[in-house]
C-alpha positions in Angstrom: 45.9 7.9 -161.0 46.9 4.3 -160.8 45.0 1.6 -161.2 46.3 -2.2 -159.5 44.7 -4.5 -162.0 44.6 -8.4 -159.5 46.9 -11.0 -161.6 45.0 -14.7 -161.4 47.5 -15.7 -159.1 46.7 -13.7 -156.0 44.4 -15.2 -153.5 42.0 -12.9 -151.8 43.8 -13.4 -147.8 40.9 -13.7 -145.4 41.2 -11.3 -142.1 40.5 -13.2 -139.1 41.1 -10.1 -136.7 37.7 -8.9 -135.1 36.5 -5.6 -136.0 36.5 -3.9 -132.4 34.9 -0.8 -133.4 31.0 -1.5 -133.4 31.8 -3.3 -129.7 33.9 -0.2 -128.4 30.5 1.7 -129.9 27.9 -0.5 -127.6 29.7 -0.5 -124.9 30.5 3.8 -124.6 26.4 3.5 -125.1 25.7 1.6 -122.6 28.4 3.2 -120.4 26.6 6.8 -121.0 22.7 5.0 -120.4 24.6 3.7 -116.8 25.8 7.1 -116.0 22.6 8.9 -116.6 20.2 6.6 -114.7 22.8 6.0 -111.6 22.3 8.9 -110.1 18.3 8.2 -110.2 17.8 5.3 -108.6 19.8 6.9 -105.0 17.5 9.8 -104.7 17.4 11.2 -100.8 14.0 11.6 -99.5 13.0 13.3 -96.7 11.1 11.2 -94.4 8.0 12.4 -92.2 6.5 9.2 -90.6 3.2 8.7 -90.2 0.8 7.4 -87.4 -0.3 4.3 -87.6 -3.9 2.7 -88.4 -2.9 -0.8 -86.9 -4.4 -2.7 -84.4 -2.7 -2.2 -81.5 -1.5 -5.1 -79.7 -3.1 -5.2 -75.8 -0.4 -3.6 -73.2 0.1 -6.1 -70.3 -1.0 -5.1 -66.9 1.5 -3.2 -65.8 3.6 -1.6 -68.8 6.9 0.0 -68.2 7.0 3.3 -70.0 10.2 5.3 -70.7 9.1 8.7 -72.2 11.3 11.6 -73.8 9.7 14.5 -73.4 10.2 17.5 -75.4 13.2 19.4 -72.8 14.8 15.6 -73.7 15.1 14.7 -70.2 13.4 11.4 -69.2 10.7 9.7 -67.5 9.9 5.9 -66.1 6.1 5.9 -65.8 5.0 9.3 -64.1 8.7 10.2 -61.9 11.3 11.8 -64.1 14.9 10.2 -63.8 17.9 10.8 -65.3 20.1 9.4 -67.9 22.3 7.4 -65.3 19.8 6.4 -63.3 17.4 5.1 -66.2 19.0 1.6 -65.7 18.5 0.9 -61.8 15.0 2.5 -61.6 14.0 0.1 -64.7 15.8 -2.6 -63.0 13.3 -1.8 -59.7 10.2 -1.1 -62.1 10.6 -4.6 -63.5 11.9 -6.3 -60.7 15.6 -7.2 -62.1 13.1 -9.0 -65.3 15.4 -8.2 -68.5 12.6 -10.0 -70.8 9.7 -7.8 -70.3 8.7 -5.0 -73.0 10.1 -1.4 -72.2 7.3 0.6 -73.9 9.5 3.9 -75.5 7.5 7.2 -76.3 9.0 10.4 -77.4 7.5 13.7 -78.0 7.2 15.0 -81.6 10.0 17.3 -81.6 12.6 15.0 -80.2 15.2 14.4 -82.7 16.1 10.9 -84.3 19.5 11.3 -82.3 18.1 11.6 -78.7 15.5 8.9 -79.2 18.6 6.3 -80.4 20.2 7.6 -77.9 18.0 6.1 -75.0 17.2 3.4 -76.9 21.6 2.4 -76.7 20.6 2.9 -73.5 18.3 0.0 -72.8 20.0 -2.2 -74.7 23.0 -1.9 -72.6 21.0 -2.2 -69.3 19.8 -5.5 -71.1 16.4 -4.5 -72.1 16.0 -5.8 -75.7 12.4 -6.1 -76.1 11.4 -2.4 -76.7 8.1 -1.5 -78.3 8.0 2.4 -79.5 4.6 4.0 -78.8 2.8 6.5 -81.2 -0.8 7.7 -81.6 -3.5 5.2 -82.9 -6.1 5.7 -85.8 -4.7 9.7 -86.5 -5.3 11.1 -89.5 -2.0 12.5 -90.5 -1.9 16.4 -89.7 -4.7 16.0 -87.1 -4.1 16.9 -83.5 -4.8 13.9 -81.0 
């Protein structure tokens, strides 16, 4: 064993490097606490969208409705029409008047897909004001 015994004449020497070790420590911390709760906060739900218990705003006098019904093909008021001709029988239903309200419906089973579908379609016919319908002051699961 050997023992260095400090003559008078040495001078402590200060360090001035940082110790890096407690930072590197903090930061693989915090770096695990990230990785954990990321995941969490993007969690995929599934969506089933109720019926609303709003006020409903009063339809005008005549309302224009497109409907989708459950086969997917369409409807403008009571006559069924197809996809191409949805534009000119709106533009005769509202008179060639590309600022009144296309009311949309679709039935419960038509998928999110169809429904955007039609909807591309009125906004490239010019019909930009489009109110979707659904069923007033339902309890959810109750049958109208």
């Amino acid at each position: 064993m050997g023992i260095r015994i400090r003559h008078a004449s040495e001078t402590v020497k200060e360090v001035h490097d940082i110790n890096v070790t407690p930072f590197i420590d903090v930061m693989l911390v915090l770096l695990v606490i990230f990785m954990v709760t990321a995941p969490l906060t993007t969690v995929s739900v599934p969506v089933d969208l109720p019926s609303s218990k709003a006020t409903p705003v009063p339809p005008p006098d005549a309302p224009v409705f497109v409907t989708i019904k459950a086969d997917r093909t369409l409807a403008l008021g009571e006559d069924t029409v197809t996809a191409d001709g949805l534009s000119p029988a709106l533009a005769t239903a509202t008179k060639g008047n590309k600022d009144e309200r296309i009311f949309l419906r679709a039935d419960k089973t038509v998928d999110y897909g169809s429904l955007m579908g039609v909807m591309d379609r009125l906004r490239s016919a010019g019909y930009l004001k489009v109110a979707l319908v659904n069923l007033q002051n339902q309890e959810e699961g109750s049958e109208p």
